[in-house]
ZAMARGU-4260 file (C-alpha; in steps of 0.2 Angstrom, whole numbers, plus 5000, padded with zeros to 4 digits):
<rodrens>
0) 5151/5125/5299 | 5167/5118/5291 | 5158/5101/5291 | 5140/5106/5285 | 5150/5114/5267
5) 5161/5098/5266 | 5144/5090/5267 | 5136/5099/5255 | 5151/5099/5242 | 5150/5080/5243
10) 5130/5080/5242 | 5134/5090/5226 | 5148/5080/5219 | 5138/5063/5219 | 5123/5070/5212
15) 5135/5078/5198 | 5144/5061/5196 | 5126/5051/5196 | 5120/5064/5183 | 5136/5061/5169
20) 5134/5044/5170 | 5114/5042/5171 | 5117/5054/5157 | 5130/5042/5148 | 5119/5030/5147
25) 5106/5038/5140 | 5114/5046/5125 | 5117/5027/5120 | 5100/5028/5115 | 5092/5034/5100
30) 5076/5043/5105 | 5066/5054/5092 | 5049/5051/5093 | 5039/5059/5108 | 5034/5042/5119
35) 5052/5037/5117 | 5059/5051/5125 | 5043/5052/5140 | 5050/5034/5145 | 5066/5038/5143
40) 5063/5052/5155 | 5054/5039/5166 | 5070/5030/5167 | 5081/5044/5174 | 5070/5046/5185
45) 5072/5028/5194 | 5089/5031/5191 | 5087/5046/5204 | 5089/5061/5193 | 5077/5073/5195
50) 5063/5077/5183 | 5068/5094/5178 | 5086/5089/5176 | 5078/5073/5166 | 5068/5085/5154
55) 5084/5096/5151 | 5097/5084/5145 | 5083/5075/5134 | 5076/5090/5129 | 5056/5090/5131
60) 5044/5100/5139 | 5035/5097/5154 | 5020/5100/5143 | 5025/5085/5132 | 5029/5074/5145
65) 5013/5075/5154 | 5002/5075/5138 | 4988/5062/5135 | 4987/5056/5118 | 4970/5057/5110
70) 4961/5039/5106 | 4966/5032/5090 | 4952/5036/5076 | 4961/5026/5065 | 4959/5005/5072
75) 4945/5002/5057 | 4955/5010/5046 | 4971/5000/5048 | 4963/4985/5049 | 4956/4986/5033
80) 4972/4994/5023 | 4980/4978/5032 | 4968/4966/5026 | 4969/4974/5008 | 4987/4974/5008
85) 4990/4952/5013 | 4976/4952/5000 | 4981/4962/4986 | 5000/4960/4990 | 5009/4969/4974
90) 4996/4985/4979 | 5004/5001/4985 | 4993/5015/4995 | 4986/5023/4979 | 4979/5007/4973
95) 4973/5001/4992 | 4966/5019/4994 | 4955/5015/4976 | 4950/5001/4984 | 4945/5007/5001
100) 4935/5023/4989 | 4927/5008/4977 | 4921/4999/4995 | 4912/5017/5000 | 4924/5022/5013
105) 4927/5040/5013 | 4945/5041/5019 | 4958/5056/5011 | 4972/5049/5003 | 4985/5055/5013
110) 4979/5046/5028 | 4980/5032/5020 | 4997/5034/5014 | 5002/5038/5033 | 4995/5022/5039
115) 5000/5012/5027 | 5020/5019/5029 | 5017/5016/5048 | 5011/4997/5045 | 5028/4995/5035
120) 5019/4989/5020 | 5030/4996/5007 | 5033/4983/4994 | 5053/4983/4985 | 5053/4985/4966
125) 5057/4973/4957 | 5062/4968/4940 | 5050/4954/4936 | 5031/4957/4941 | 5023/4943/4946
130) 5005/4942/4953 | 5006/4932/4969 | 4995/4915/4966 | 4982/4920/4978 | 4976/4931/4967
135) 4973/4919/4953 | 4958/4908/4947 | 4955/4892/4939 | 4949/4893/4922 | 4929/4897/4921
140) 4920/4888/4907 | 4906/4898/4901 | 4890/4891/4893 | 4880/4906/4885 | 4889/4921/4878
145) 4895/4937/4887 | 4897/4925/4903 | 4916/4927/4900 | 4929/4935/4888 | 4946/4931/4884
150) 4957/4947/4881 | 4977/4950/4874 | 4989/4958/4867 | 4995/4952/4849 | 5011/4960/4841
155) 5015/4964/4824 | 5027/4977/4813 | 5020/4987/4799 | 5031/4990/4783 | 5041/5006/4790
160) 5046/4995/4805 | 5034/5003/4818 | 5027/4992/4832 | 5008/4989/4829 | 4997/4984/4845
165) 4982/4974/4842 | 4969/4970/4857 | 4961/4953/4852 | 4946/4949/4863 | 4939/4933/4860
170) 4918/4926/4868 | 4924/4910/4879 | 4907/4903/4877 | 4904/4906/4859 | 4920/4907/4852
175) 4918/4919/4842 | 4933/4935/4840 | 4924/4953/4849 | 4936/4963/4840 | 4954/4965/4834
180) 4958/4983/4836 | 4975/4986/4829 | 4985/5003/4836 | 5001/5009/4837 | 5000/5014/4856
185) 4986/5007/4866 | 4987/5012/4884 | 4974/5008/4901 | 4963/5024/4895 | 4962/5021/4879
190) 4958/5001/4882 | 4942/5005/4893 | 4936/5017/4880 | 4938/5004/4866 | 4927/4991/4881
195) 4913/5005/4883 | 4910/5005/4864 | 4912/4988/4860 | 4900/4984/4876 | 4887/4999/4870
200) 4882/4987/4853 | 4884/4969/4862 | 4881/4973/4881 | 4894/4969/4896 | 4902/4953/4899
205) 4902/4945/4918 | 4919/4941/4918 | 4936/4945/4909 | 4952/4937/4909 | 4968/4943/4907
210) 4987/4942/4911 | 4994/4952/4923 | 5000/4966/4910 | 4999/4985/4914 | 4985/4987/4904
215) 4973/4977/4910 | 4979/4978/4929 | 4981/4997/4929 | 4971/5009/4939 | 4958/5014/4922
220) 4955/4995/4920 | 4950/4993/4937 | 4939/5007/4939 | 4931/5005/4924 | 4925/4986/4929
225) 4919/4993/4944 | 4908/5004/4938 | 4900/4992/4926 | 4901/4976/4939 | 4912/4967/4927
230) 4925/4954/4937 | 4942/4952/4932 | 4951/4936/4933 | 4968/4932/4930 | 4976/4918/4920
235) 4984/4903/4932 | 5002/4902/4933 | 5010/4896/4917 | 4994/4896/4905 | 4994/4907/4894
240) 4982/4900/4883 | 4969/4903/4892 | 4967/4920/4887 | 4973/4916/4869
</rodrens>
């Protein structure tokens, strides 16, 4: 008898031993997500510990471990947010979401913005926007007008000192000046509903060039040349005359 309890205090001794340091050794990792933690249960496991002893220390379920995740719905999807973002590389979620909506995909907005953070496609902000050069095109030379349109921004002061905005848009094929519409404050909203009266007298242009500023790249101006199958182009790097 005496030897059959020394035994089994022994037995119980290694397996406490074995259990601290498989144990040890895997609260050096850092596991949070639910198929970390199955593999890590998987590993105790070759390490001899026992399942249920496994599923205690790192806290999960036998439910959890023996789950089978459903199929992932979202391959097409990803694949085209990542084909927008190498694209259209200065594009958060909202503005690849508008694109995906403009294309005809019927996505919610928040899915989107899930798979876009789990694609790490987050861009830094930074002081100094700069369109990327793949997103640039040479200089068009129309030969009829309304091919292509030339717009900016012209700055001036009135006698009280307040800041006057004038939107010059200039007829690349004809040469001839659109409209100089002076304003105070002149804003993406504002610009399209300008476009829209001005286009409503002298119909829409095929193409309109710009530089990269809020205005003319913001969410209002985008939608509004979708919706009337207008194409915007930006000026190449360091030109800009070419929409003067």
């Amino acid at each position: 008898m005496l030897e059959k309890e020394n035994a089994r205090l022994k037995k119980l001794l290694a397996e406490s031993l074995l259990e601290q340091e498989v144990t040890r050794e895997a609260l050096q990792k850092k596991v949070v997500a639910a198929p970390a933690r199955r593999e890590l249960v998987s590993w105790m496991g070759s390490r001899g510990l026992s399942e249920r002893r496994a599923l205690a220390i790192v806290r999960m379920s036998p439910s959890s471990l023996r789950y089978v995740p459903a199929p992932d719905r979202n391959v097409e999807l990803r694949q085209q947010i990542l084909a927008l973002a190498q694209r259209h590389r200065r594009y958060g979620s909202g503005m690849i979401y508008l694109k995906l909506r403009q294309a005809g995909k019927r996505v919610n907005h928040k899915r989107v913005g899930r798979l876009y953070a789990e694609l790490q496609l987050q861009i830094k902000r930074r002081r100094r926007k700069k369109v990327p050069v793949s997103e640039r095109q040479p200089l068009y030379r129309p030969t009829a007008a309304n091919e292509a349109w030339s717009m900016d921004f012209v700055f001036d002061r009135v006698a009280g000192g307040r800041l006057l905005k004038c939107l010059g848009i200039v007829d690349d094929g004809t040469h001839q000046a659109v409209v100089v519409h002076p304003e105070h404050a002149l804003g993406g909203a504002h610009l399209t509903r300008i476009l829209s009266r001005i286009c409503e007298r002298r119909g829409y242009p095929t193409i309109i060039r710009t530089d990269n500023g809020k205005e003319f790249t913001g969410r209002a101006m985008l939608n509004w040349a979708h919706d009337h199958g207008v194409t915007l182009r930006l000026i190449e790097p360091g030109k800009p005359n070419q929409n003067a």
